[in-house]
C-alpha positions in Angstrom: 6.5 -35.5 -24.6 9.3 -33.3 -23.4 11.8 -35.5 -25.4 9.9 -35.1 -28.8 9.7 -31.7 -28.4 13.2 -31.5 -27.7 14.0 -33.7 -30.6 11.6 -31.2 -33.0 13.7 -28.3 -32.1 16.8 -29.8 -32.8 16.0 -30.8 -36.2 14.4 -26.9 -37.3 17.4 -25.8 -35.9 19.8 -27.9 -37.8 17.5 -27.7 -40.7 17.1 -23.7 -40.4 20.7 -23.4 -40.2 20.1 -21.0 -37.5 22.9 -19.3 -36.0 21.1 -18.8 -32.4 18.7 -19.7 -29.9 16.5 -16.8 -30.6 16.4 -17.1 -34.2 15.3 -21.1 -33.8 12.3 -19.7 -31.6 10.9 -17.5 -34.2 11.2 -20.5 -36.3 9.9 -22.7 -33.7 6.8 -20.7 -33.1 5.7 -20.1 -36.2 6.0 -24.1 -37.3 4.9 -25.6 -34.1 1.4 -27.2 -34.0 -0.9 -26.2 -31.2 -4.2 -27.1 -30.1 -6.5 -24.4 -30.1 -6.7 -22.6 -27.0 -10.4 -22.0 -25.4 -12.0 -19.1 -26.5 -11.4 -17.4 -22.7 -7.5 -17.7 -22.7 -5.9 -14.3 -24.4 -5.2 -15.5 -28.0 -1.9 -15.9 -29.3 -0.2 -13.0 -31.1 -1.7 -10.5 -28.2 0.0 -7.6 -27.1 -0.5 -8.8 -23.7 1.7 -11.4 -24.3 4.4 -9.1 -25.1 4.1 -7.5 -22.8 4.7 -10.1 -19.8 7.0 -11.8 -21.8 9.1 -8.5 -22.7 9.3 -7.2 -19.1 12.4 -4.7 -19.7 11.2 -3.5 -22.8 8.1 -1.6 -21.4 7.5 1.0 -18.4 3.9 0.6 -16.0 2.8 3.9 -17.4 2.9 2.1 -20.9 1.1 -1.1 -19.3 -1.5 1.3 -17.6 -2.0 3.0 -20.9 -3.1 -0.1 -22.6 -5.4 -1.2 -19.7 -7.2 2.5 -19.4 -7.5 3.3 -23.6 -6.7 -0.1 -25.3 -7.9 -3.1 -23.4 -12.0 -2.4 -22.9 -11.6 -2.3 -27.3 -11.8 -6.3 -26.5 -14.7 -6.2 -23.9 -17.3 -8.5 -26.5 -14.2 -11.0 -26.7 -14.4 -14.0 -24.3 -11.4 -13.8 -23.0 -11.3 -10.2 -21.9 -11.8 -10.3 -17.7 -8.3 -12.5 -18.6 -6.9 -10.1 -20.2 -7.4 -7.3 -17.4 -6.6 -9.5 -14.7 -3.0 -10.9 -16.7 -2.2 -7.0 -17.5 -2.9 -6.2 -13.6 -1.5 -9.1 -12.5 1.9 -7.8 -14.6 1.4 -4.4 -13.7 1.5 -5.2 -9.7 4.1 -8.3 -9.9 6.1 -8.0 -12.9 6.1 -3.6 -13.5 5.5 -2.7 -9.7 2.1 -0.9 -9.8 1.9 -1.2 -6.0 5.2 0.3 -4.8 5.3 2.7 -8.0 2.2 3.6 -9.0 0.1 7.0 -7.4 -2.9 6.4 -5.0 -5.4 7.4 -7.9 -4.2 4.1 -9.9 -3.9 1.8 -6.9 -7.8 3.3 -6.4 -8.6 2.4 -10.0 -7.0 -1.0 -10.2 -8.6 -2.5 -6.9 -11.8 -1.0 -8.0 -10.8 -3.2 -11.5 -10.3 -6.7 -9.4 -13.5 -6.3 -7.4 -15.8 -7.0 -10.6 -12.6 -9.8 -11.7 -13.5 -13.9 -10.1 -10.3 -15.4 -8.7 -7.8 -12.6 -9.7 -4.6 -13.9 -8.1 -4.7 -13.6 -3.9 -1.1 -12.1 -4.4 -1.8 -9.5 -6.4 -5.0 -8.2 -4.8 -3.0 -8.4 -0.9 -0.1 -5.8 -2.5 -3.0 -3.4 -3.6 -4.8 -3.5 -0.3 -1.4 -3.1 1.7 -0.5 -0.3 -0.6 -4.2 1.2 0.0 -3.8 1.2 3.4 -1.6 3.9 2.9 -3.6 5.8 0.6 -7.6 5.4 1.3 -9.6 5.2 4.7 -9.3 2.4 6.9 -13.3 1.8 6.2 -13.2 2.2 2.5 -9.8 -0.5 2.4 -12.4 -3.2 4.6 -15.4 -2.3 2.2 -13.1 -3.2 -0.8 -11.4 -6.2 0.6 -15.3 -8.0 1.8 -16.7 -7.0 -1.9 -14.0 -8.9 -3.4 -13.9 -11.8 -0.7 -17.4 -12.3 -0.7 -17.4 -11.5 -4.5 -15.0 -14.5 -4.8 -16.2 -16.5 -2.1 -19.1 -18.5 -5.1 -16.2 -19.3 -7.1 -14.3 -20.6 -4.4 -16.9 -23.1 -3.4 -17.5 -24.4 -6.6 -13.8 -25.0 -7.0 -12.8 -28.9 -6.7 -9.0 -28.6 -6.8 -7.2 -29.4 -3.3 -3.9 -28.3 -4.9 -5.3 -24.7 -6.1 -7.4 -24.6 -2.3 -4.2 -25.6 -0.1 -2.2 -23.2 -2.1 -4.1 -20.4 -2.2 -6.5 -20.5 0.5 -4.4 -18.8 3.0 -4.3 -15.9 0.9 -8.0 -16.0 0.4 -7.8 -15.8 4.3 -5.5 -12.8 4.6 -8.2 -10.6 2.1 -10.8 -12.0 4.6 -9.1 -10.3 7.2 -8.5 -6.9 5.6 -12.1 -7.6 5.8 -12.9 -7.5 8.9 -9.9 -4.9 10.7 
């Protein structure tokens, strides 16, 4: 597979006459087939997409500004709880929303993942170790069971050792915040 697609780049970039790499990926995704993507995976196209891909071109207060006025414009589409946790998930790992941003938006954004299944273990640990500093020791252990418990269901019903070995230690580290 990797060797075809190798091969179909090569020949739209000889047959483009492109002059660079960039030029043959604009080509490339615009002539590429693709299966169509279930209806919960953000679309093609989307902003959000740019905006994990295009790191350096935009600031957190720009990501932020999207998730708070932009993003709940999508909330009938399937893929939206996606789409807020790959825009928090690039605001925290990618934009640093835990070191940068001010304890009103680390509030809002762990408020954000409790109603989110299986948002990325990282990404909620940074926002309770950056609300430690911030928010009550009780009201940091409320947060962290609601979203432990919350994503305990989902857990269970999950049948992939690989995912399970991975992550579960991290599930195990929100279980402790838990319980401090």
């Amino acid at each position: 597979m990797k060797n075809i697609l190798l091969f179909v780049l090569a020949c739209i970039f000889i047959s483009a006459g492109c002059s660079s790499i960039e030029s043959t990926s604009l080509i490339v995704d615009r002539t590429l087939i693709r299966e169509p993507r279930p209806k919960e995976v953000v679309p093609y196209g989307h902003k959000l997409n740019e905006y994990a891909m295009q790191i350096g071109r935009y600031s957190l207060a720009d990501l932020d500004d999207y998730y708070r006025n932009d993003l709940s414009r999508e909330k009938a589409e399937a893929y939206y709880n996606n789409a807020r946790k790959m825009l928090i998930s690039s605001m925290v790992q990618s934009y640093g929303l835990a070191e940068k941003g001010d304890d009103t938006s680390i509030a809002f954004y762990l408020n954000e993942v409790q109603e989110l299944k299986l948002m990325q273990p990282d990404v909620t640990l940074k926002l309770l170790s950056r609300a430690e500093k911030s928010m009550a020791p009780e009201e940091v252990k409320n947060i962290a069971g609601k979203i432990y418990d919350f994503n305990q269901k989902a857990i269970a019903g999950i049948n992939n050792p690989e995912y399970l070995a991975r992550m579960g230690q991290k599930w195990e580290e929100i279980r402790l915040f838990a319980e401090r």
